[in-house]
Wavefront OBJ file of the C-alpha trace (Angstrom):
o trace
v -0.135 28.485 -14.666
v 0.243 24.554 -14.079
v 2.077 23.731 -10.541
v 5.357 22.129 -10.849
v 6.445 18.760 -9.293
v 6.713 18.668 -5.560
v 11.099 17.797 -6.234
v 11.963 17.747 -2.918
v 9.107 15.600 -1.492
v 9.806 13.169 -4.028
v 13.474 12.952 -3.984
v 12.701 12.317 0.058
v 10.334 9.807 -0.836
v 12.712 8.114 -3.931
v 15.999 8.007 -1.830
v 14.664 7.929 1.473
v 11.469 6.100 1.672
v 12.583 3.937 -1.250
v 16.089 3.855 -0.624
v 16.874 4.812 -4.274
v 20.381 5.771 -5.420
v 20.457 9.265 -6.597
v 21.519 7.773 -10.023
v 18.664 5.217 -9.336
v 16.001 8.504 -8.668
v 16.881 9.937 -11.649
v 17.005 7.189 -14.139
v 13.065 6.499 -13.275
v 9.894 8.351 -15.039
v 7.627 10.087 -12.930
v 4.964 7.303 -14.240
v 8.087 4.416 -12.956
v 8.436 6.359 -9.300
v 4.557 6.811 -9.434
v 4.410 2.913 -9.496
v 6.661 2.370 -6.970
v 5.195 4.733 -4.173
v 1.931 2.945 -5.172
v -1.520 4.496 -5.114
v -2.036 6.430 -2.201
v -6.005 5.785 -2.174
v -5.014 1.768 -1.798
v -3.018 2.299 1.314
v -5.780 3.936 3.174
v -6.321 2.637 6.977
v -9.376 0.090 7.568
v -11.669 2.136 9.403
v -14.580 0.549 11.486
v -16.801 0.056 8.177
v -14.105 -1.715 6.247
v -13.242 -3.909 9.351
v -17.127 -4.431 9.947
v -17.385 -5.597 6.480
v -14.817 -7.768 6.662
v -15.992 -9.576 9.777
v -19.288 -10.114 8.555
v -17.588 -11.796 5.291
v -14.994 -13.795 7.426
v -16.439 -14.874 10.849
v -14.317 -16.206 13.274
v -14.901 -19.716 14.082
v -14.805 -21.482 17.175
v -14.948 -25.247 15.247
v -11.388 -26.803 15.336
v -12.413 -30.128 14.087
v -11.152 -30.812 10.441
v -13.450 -31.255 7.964
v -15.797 -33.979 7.706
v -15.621 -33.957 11.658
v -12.973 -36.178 12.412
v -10.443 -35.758 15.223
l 1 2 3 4 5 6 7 8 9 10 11 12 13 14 15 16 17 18 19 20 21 22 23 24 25 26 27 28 29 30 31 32 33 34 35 36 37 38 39 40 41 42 43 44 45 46 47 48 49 50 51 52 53 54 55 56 57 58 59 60 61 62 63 64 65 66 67 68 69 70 71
């Protein structure tokens, strides 16, 4: 047996995460509300591996002079 939709979670997350009319909700394709919620993989937190990568890639710099060295 395939499992249904999860209606109620979604009609939270359409009208109140979203703020969605309930005409609005309704109107949109599971694909439409999919796109709007957005991909829950992407919104994962930075952990200390992500953030460590991203500091070695973008170091802060102490250097305030513009480039070429002028003041």
């Amino acid at each position: 047996m395939r499992a249904g939709l999860d209606w109620p979670a979604l009609m939270r997350a359409g009208m109140q995460g979203l703020r969605l009319t309930p005409d609005a909700f309704w109107a949109l394709t599971p694909a439409e509300l999919q796109v709007m919620l957005g991909d829950p993989a992407a919104s994962a937190p930075l952990l200390s591996k992500g953030l460590d990568a991203l500091m070695a890639a973008w170091p802060d710099s102490t250097d305030t002079t513009p480039e070429g060295g002028q003041t």
